[in-house]
Backbone bond lengths (Angstrom), bond angles and torsions (degrees), N, CA, C in turn:
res aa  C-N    CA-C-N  psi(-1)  N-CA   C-N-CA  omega(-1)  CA-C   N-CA-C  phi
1 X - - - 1.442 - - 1.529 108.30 -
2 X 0.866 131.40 124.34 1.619 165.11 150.93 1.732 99.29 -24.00
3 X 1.409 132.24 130.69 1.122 140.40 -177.81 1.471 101.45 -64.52
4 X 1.246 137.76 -58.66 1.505 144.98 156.63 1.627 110.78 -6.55
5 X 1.866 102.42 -67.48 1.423 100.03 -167.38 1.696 83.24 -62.67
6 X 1.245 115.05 -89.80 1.241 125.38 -157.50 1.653 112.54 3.45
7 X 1.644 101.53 -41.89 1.403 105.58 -158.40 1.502 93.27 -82.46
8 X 1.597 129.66 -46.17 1.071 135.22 172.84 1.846 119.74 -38.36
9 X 1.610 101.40 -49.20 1.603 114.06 172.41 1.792 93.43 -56.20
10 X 1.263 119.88 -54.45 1.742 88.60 -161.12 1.603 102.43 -66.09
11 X 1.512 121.02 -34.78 1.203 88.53 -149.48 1.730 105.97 -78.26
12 X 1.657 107.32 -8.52 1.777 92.89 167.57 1.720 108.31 -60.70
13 X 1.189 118.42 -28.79 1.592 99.63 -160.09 1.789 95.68 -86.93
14 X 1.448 127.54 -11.93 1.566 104.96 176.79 1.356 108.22 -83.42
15 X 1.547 116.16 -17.80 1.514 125.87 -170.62 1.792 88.81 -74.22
16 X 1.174 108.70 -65.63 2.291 102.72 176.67 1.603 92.95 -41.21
17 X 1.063 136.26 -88.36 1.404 127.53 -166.28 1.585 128.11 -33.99
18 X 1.609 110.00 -30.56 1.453 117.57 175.06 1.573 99.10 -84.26
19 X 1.385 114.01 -33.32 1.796 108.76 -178.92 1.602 108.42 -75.42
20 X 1.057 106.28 5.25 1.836 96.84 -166.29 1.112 112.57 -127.58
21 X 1.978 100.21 -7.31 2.063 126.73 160.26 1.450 90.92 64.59
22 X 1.437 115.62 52.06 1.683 120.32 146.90 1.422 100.17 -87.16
23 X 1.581 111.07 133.70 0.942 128.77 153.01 1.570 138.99 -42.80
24 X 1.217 162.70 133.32 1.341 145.97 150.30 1.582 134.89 -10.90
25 X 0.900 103.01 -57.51 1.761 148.81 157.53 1.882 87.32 -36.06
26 X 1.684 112.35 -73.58 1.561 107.50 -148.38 1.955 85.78 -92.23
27 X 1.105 127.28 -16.44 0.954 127.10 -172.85 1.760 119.20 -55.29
28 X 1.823 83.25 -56.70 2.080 99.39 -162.63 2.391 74.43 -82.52
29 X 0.930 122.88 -8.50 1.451 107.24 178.32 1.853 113.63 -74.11
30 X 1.568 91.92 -44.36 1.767 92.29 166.42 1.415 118.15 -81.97
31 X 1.439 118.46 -36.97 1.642 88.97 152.04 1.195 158.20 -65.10
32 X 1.332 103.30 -10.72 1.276 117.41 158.69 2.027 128.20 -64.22
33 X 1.188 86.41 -35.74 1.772 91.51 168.28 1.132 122.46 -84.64
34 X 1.806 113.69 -20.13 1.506 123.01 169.96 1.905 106.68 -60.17
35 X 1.129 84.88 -42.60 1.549 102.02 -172.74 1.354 117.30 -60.07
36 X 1.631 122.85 -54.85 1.079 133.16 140.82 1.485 118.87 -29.73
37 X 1.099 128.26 -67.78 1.467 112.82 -171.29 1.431 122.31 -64.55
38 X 1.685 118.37 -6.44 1.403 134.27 -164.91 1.711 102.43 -102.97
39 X 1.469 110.93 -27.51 0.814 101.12 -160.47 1.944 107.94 -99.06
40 X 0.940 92.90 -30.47 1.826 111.69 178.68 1.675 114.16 -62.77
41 X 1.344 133.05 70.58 1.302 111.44 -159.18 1.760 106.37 -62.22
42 X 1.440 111.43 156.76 1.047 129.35 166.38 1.252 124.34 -45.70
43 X 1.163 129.27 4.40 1.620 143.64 -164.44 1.310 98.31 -131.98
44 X 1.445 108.39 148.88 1.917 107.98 -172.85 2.002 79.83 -79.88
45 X 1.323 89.21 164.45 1.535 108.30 -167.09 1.462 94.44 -139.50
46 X 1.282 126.62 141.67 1.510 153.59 148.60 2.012 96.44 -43.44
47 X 1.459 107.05 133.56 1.710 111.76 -170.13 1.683 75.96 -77.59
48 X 1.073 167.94 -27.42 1.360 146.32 168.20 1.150 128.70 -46.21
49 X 2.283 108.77 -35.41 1.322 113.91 178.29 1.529 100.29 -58.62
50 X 1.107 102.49 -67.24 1.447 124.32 -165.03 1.920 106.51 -37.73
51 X 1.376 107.40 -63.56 1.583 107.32 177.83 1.647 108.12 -49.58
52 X 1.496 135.29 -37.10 1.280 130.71 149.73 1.544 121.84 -36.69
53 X 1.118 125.01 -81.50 1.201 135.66 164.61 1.759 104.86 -17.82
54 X 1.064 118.09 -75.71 1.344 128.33 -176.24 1.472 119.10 -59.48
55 X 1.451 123.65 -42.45 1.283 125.34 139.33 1.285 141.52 -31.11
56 X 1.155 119.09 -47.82 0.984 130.70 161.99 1.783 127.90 -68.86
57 X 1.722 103.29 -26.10 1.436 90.08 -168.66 1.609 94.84 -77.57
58 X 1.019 103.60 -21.96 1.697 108.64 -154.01 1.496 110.33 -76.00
59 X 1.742 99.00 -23.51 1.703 107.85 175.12 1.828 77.83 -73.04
60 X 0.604 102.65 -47.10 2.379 80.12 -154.60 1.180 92.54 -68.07
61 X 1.763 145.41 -37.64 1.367 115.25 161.41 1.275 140.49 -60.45
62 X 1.318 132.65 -28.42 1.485 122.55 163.08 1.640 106.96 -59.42
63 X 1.176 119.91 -43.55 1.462 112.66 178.01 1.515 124.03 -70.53
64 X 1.759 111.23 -12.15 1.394 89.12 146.08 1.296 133.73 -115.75
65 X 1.263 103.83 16.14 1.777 125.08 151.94 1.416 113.44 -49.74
66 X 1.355 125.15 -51.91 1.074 137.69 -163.00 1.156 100.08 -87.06
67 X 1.437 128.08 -40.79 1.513 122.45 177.89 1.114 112.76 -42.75
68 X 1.779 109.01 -58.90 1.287 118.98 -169.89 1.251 113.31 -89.22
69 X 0.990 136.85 39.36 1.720 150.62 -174.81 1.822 81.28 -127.97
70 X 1.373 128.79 -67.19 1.323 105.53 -165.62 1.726 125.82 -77.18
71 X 1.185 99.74 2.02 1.422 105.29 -159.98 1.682 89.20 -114.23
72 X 0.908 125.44 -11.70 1.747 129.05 164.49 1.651 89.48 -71.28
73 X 1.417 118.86 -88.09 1.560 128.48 175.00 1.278 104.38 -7.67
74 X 1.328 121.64 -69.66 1.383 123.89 -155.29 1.473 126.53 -69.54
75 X 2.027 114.17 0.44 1.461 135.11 -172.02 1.563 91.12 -71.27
């Protein structure tokens, strides 16, 4: 998937969350279990897979923290 859609996919799913008047609060709470269930494969995993997995998501969240930290700034 193309950085475009990607960006396009979130903003349909905060636009469902603003149409469906979830809060922030209940919002980053269901993504968080979305996240969880995506991230845990269904197969027992070695605690190395797993610290990968988790490593990794957390590098692509500060980087799109930061995305969106400069691109707020920059309005």
């Amino acid at each position: 998937m193309e950085s475009k859609d990607r960006i396009a996919a979130a903003n349909a799913l905060v636009g469902w969350f603003n149409s469906q008047e979830i809060g922030p609060a209940d919002a980053k709470a269901i993504m968080s279990k979305v996240l969880a269930k995506l991230m845990v494969p269904t197969r027992p995993t070695l605690p190395h897979e797993l610290d990968a997995i988790i490593d990794s998501f957390e590098l692509q969240l500060v980087h799109d923290i930061n995305d969106r930290i400069y691109h707020v700034r920059r309005k």
